[in-house]
C-alpha positions in Angstrom: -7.6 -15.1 -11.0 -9.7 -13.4 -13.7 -11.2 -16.2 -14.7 -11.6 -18.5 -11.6 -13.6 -14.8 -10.3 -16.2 -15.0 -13.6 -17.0 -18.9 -13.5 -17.6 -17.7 -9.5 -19.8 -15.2 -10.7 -21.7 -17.2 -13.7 -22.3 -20.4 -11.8 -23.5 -18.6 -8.8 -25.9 -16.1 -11.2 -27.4 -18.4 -13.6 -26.8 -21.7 -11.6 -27.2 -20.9 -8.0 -24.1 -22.9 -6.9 -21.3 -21.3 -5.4 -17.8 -22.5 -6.4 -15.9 -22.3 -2.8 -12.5 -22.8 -4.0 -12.5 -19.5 -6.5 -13.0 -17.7 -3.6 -10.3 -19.1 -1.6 -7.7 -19.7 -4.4 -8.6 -15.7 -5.9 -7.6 -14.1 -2.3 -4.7 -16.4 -2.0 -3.7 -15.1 -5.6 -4.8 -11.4 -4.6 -2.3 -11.1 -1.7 0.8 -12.6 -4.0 -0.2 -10.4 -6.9 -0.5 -7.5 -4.9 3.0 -7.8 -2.7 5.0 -9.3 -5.6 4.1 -6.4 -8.4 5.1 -3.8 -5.6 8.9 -4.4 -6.1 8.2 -4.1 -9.8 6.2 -0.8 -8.9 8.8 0.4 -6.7 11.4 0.4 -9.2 9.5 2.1 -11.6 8.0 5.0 -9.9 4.6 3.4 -10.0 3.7 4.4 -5.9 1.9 7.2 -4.8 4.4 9.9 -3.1 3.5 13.0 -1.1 5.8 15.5 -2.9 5.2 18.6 -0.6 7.7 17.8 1.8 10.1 16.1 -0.4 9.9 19.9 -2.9 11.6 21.7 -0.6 14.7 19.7 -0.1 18.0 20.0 -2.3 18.3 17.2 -4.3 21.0 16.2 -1.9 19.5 15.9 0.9 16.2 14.7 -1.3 18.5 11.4 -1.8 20.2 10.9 1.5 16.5 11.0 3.3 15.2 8.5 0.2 18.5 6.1 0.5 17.6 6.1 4.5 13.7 5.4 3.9 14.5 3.0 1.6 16.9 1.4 4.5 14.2 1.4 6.7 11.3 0.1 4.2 13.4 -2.8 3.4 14.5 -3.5 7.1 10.6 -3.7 7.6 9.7 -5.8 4.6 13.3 -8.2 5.4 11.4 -8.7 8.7 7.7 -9.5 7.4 9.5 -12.2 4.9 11.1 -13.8 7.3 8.2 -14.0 9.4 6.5 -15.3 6.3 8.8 -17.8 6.0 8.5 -19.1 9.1 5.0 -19.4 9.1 5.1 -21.7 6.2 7.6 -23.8 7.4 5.7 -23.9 11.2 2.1 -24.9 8.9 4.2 -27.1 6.5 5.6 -29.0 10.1 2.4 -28.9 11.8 0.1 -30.3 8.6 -2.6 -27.4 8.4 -5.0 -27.0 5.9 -7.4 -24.4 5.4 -11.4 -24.1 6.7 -12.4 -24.2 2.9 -13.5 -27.3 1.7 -10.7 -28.3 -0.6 -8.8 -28.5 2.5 -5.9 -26.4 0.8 -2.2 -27.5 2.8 -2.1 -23.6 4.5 1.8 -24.0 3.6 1.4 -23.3 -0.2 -0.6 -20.1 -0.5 1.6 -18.9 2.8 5.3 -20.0 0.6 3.3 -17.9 -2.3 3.0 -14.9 0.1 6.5 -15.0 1.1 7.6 -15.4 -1.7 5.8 -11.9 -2.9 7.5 -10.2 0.1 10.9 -11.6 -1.1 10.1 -10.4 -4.2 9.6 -6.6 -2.7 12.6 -7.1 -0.5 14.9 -7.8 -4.1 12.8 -4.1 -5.2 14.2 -2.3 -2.4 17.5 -3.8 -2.3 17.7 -2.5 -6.2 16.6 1.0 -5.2 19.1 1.1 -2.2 22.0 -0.3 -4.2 20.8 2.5 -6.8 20.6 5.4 -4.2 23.7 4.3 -2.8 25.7 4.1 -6.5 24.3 7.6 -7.6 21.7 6.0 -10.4 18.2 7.4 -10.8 16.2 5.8 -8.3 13.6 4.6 -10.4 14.7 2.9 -13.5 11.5 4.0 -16.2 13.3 7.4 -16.4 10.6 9.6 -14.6 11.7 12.7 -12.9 12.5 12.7 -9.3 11.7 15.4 -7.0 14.9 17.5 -6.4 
């Protein structure tokens, strides 16, 4: 993505020519990158948390209200991958491409997408089965609140 982003940038600087399909292939890469390293983040305490509330819980209660967000986070993401996946299969069926130029089948970046969601759904379902087995949550050893 890196790259296909600086050819963007040199050819349009020193050439004036603008390489439409960086553009198009970069987001379609940005959007997978970004929803597939999530379920990595998740399970290693890599997201941002708003601790005041959670400080004042007893670590039991801390886990039963994480072990229920967690339920409900991956009830939510369960339900944006399998609208994913339908997507792709309804733009596989119908035989849409993108506005771009390159005419990009719509189906393949959209299969990428879900994919990244299945990805974060696998995440969640690890911190669940975690929560629920009495292992850390997060599996790079950082404290937990509580």
């Amino acid at each position: 993505m890196a790259v296909m982003l600086v050819i963007e940038v040199i050819t349009t600087s020193f050439f004036s020519y603008s390489q439409p399909w960086a553009v198009e292939y970069s987001g379609y890469l940005l959007a997978a990158a970004l929803f597939s390293g999530a379920g990595w983040t998740l399970s290693h305490g890599g997201h941002i948390r708003v601790a005041l509330l959670l400080q004042t819980m007893s670590p039991r209660v801390f886990r039963l209200t994480d072990l229920a967000l967690s339920v409900f986070a991956f009830g939510i993401a369960l339900y944006v991958s399998w609208a994913l996946i339908e997507n792709a299969a309804r733009s596989y069926e119908r035989g849409s491409v993108s506005y771009y130029l390159s005419q990009t089948p719509i189906w393949m970046p959209q299969t990428l997408l879900a994919a990244s969601w299945v990805i974060l759904c696998c995440g969640l379902l690890a911190r669940i089965l975690r929560l629920a087995t009495g292992q850390p949550a997060q599996l790079s050893g950082q404290s937990e609140i509580g």
